[in-house]
N, C-alpha and C positions, 0 to 999 in steps of 0.2 A: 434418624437424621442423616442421610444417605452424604448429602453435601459436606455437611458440617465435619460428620466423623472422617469423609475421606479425605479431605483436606487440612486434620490433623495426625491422619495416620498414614494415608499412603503418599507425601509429598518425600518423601526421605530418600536418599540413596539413590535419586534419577539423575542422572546425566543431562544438562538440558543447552541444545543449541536453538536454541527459540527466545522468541521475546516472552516475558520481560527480562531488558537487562537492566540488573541493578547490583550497583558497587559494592563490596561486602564490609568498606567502609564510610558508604554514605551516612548524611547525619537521619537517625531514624526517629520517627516519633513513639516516645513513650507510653505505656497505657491505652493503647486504643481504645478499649472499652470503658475506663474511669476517666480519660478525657473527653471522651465526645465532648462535642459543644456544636450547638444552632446561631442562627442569627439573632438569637435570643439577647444575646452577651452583645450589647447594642457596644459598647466602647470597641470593641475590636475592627467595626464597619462593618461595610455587606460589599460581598464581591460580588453582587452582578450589576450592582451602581461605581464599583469600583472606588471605595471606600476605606479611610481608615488605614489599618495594617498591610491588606488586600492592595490595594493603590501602592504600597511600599515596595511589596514583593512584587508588582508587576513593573513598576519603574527600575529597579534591578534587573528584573530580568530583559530587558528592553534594552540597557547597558551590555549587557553578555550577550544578548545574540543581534546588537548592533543594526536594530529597528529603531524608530521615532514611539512605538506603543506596543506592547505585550498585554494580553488576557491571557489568560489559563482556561483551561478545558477539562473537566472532565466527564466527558462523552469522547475521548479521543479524537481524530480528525474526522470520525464521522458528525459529531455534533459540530466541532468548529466548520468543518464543509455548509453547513443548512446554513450556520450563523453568517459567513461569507454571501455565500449566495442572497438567502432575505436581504441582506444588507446589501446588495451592489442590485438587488431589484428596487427596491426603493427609492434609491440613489438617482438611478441611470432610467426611471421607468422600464423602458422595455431591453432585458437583455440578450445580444446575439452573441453566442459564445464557440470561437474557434477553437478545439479539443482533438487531444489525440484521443485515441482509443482503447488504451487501458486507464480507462477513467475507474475509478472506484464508486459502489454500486448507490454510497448517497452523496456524489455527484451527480448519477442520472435520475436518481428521488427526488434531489432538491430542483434537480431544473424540472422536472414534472410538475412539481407541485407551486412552483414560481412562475411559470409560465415562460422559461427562459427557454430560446430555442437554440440548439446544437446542433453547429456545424463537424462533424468526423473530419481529421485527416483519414485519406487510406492507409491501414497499418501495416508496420513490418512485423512479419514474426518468423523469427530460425525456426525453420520447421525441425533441426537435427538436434537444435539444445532446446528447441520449445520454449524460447522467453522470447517476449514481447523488448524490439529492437526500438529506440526513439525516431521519429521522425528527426528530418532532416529541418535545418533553421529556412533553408529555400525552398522545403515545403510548406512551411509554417506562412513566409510573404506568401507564395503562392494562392495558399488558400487566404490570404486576405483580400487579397487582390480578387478571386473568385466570388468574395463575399464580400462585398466593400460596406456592408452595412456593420462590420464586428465590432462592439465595443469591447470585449473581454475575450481576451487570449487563455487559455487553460491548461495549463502543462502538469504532467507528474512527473517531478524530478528531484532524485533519481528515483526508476525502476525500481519494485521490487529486489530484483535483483541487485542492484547498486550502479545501474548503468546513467551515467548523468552524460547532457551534451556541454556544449561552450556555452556556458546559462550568458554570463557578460557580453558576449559576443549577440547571444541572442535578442537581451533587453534592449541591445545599440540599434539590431535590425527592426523590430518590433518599433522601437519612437521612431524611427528615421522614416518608415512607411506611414506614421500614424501619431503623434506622441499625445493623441488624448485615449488611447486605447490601455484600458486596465490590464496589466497582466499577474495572474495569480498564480500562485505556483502549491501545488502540493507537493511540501515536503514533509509528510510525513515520513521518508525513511533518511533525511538529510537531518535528525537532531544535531549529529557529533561535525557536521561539519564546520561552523565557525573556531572550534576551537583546537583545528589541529592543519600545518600545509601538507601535509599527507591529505587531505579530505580537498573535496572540489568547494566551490567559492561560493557561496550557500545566498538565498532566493534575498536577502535584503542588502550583502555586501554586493550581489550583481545588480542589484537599484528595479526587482521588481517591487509589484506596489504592498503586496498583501500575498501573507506563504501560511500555511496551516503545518505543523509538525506533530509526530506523536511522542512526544518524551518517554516513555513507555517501553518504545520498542527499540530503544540503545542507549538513551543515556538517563536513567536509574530514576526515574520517574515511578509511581506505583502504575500497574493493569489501568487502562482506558484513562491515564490524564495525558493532557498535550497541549498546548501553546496557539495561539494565534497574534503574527507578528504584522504591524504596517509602517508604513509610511508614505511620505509627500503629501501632495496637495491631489493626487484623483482620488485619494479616499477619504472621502468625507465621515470626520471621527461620528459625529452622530447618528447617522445610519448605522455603523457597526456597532455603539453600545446601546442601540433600540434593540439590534436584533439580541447581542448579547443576553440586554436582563429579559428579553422575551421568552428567549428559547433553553437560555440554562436553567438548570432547578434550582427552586425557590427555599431545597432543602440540600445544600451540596454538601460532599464531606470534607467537612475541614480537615483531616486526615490524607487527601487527594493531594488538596490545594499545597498541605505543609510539604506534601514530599514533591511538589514540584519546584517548590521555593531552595528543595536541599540538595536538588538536583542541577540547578540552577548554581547554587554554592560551591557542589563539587566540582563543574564539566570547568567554571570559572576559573576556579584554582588549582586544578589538576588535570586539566582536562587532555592536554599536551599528551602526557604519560602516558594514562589511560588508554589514548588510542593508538600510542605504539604499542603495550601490552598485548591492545585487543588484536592489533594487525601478525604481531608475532606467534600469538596463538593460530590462528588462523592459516598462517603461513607450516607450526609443526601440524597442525590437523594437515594440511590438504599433501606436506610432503609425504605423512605418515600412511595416508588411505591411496594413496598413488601406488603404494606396494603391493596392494591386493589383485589380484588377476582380477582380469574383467573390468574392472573399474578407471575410469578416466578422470580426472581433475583436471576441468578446463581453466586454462593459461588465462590469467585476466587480460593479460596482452593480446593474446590470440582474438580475443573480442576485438579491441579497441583497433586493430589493425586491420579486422575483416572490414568491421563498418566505421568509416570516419567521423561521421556523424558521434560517436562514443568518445568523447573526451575523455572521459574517469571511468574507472572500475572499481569499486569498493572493494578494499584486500581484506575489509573483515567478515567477507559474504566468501563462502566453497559452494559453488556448483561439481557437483560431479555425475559425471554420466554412467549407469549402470547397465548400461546395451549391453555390455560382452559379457555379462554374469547369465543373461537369458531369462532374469527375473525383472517386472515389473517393478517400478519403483512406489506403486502403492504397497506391494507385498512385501519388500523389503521395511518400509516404515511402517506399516501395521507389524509383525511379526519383531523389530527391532524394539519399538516401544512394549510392547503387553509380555516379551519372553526378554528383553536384554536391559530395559530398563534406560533406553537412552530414546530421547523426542528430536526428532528435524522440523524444522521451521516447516518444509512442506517438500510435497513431492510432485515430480510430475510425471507422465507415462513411463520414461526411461531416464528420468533425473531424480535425484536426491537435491536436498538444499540444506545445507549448514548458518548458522550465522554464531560469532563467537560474540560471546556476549561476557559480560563484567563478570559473571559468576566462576568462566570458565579457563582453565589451566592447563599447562602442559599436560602434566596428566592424565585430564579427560581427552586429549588428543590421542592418547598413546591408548589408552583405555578404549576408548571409543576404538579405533583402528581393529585391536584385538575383536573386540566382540564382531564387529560389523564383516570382519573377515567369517567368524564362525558362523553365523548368523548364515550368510549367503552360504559356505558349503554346507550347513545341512538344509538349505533351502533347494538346492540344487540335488542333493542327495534326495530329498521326498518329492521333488515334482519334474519329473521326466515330460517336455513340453515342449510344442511346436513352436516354430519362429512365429511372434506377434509381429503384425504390421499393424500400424496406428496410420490412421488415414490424415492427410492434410490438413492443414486448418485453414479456411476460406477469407479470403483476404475482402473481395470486392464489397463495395457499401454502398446501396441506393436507397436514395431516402424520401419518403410521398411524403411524410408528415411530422410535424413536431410529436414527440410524445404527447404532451399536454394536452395535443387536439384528440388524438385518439380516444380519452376520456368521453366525450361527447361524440362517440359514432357508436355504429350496432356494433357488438362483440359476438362472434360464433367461435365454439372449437369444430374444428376440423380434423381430418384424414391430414397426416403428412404429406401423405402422397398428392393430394387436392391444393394442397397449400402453393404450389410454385407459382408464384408469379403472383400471391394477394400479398398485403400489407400486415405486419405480425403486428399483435395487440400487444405483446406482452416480452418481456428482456429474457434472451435465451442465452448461460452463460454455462458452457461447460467451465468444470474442473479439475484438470488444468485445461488451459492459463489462466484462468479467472478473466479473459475475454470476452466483451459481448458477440457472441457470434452472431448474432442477431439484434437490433435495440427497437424498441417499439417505434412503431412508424417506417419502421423502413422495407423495401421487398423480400419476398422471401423467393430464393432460388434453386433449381437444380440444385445447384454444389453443395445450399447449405442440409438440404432433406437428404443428399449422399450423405455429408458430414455425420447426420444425426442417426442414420442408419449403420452406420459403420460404426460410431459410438455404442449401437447397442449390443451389434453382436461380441464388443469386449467383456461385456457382462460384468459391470462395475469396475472397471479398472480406472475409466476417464466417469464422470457423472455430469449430468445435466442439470440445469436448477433452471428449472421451466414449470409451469400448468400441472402439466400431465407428466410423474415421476417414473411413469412407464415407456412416456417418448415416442408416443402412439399419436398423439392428436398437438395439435397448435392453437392457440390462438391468434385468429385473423378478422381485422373489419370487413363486415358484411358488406 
């Protein structure tokens, strides 16, 4: 039982700056295994008719995060994404959706498989701290204006990272050009925002129409549940609970459901606290790792002041740059996890990423600190090594086709080298950033088969999620 045994043996005494976060006094459910229960137990209801008990806890939760309607998810916001999406194709017939470009990977599935076509902004990205920068709001009319056909605006907000813009500001410019245009917001990393003015002014208090969140990944939800919030009148409630009882399982775990309902109870009545807690921890981690040679802890100011565009910077997120240790930040979080016993949310070429989470205390700040210091000098002590240079990341986007159409053309793999200038069949996303460097339908260029070439000779440091694992050939229409 490789799973089951390591999951009751080796979760102990790890350090964990990753999701999930959960309260160490949220309300927890009892007996997992002697309660189960199906939709068998008809008086309870069924939540995917939204019924019963189910109908209870979502009206609740719909009060707390100050939406007109709450569902629950558990397929995290990758299921609520598909449920969204089916539901605003049905809706609107055909959808033309204006989107940045760090979209997440079933937002580009579900407009494939929807027939919905996507319109790119051109992306920013810090090529020094390597995260994906929000477009600008006069980028966003622009490209409407470029696309006058848009019914649905697409945003992720905030970033990864915790980078969010003027959302209110935004929703004011989005009607003012348009006010039958749907705007959706993924806020899967915006859970703890309504419930603290330290946190930015979350996708249903700035009056967008429909936001997806992951409960999961900050505020004590259990692994893969999360919420789908709406309101007004462009969303048409029947469309979203066709897709609802369509696409959710017909066998969910009431155990999911309860701990979103508890999470829901906590963020409500304590939620205030909490996220000074979370913010104060985060503040002794990143004072504490700023000690270590080599290592930078970027200033959340320093962001918000390079680019205007960043309204907020999440202070329970640590970026820290590890250039001047001379070690890779895959190697430091491989080598920190399997020998020190502490996990990061993710790395990138030459960044570490923190996020403090409900679990975590001054003392894993201080703890952490120690190791990560020791950690990098015997890292530095075994691997005597030439300066890494990480190649650019390719900004430009031309686009021949919808994804969806590429289904019905020839598909060949190809020579990289052969590829410039044909149409890529298939989503080319290194990691990091978890950017499409490439999205199906669009040209493939010079810059991007540099990109990918230079990616190889790091020899796993950045990885591809492409076709070919080797990085050798492409997928292009014939």
């Amino acid at each position: 039982m490789p799973l089951a045994s390591m999951m009751n043996r080796d979760m102990y005494g790890i350090i964990k700056w990753c999701t999930p976060s959960i309260h160490p006094h949220v309300s927890r459910i009892n007996g997992i295994y002697d309660n189960d229960i199906s939709i068998s137990y008809h008086s309870l209801g069924n939540p995917s008719i939204n019924t019963g008990i189910f109908k209870k806890a979502h009206n609740l939760a719909s009060i707390a995060y100050q939406s007109e309607h709450t569902l629950f998810s558990v397929n995290g916001s990758s299921g609520s994404n598909f449920i969204v999406l089916r539901s605003l194709s049905h809706q609107l017939k055909k959808v033309h959706m204006l989107a940045q470009r760090n979209v997440h990977k079933s937002i580009s599935v579900a407009a494939e498989d929807y027939n919905i076509d996507i319109n790119y902004l051109q992306p920013h990205y810090d090529q020094d701290l390597q995260i994906f920068i929000p477009n600008t709001i006069e980028e966003f009319v622009d490209g409407i204006k470029k696309h006058p056909e848009t019914n649905v605006v697409f945003i992720s907000n905030p970033t990864y990272e915790g980078l969010s813009i003027d959302l209110p500001r935004f929703v004011q410019r989005i009607r003012k050009i348009n006010p039958k245009i749907v705007i959706f917001v993924d806020e899967a990393w915006g859970s703890l925002f309504p419930f603290s003015d330290k946190m930015p002014t979350s996708a249903m208090q700035a009056g967008a129409d429909i936001c997806v969140q992951s409960t999961h990944k900050q505020s004590s939800g259990l692994q893969q549940t999360g919420m789908i919030h709406w309101q007004g009148k462009r969303i048409d409630e029947k469309f979203v609970m066709d897709s609802y009882k369509s696409l959710i399982t017909t066998s969910p775990s009431f155990h999911l459901l309860a701990s979103l309902d508890a999470a829901r109870f906590l963020m409500q009545t304590q939620g205030e606290n909490i996220i000074n807690d979370l913010i104060s921890v985060a503040d002794k981690l990143g004072n504490e790792l700023s000690k270590i040679s080599g290592v930078k802890v970027i200033d959340h100011d320093f962001i918000t002041k390079k680019y205007s565009q960043v309204r907020f910077a999440d202070k329970t997120k640590v970026l820290v740059n590890i250039k001047g240790t001379g070690i890779p930040g895959y190697e430091i979080a491989k080598n920190f996890e399997s020998e020190y016993k502490v996990i990061l949310e993710k790395y990138e070429a030459e960044n570490i990423f923190f996020i403090a989470i409900m679990q975590n205390t001054e003392y894993d700040a201080i703890e952490t600190t120690k190791r990560l210091k020791e950690c990098i000098e015997k890292l530095s002590k075994k691997n005597k090594r030439s300066k890494i240079i990480f190649p650019d990341f390719p900004l430009e986007i031309k686009k021949s086709l919808s994804s969806y159409e590429v289904i019905n053309r020839n598909i060949i793999s190809i020579e990289l080298k052969k590829a410039i200038g044909l149409i890529c069949a298939e989503d080319v996303v290194p990691y990091p950033p978890g950017i499409p460097l490439i999205a199906k339908g669009e040209i493939i260029s010079k810059e991007h088969i540099d990109y990918m070439n230079a990616i190889k000779r790091l020899k796993g440091l950045i990885s591809i999620v492409m076709s070919d694992d080797k990085i050798e050939k492409i997928l292009t229409v014939k």
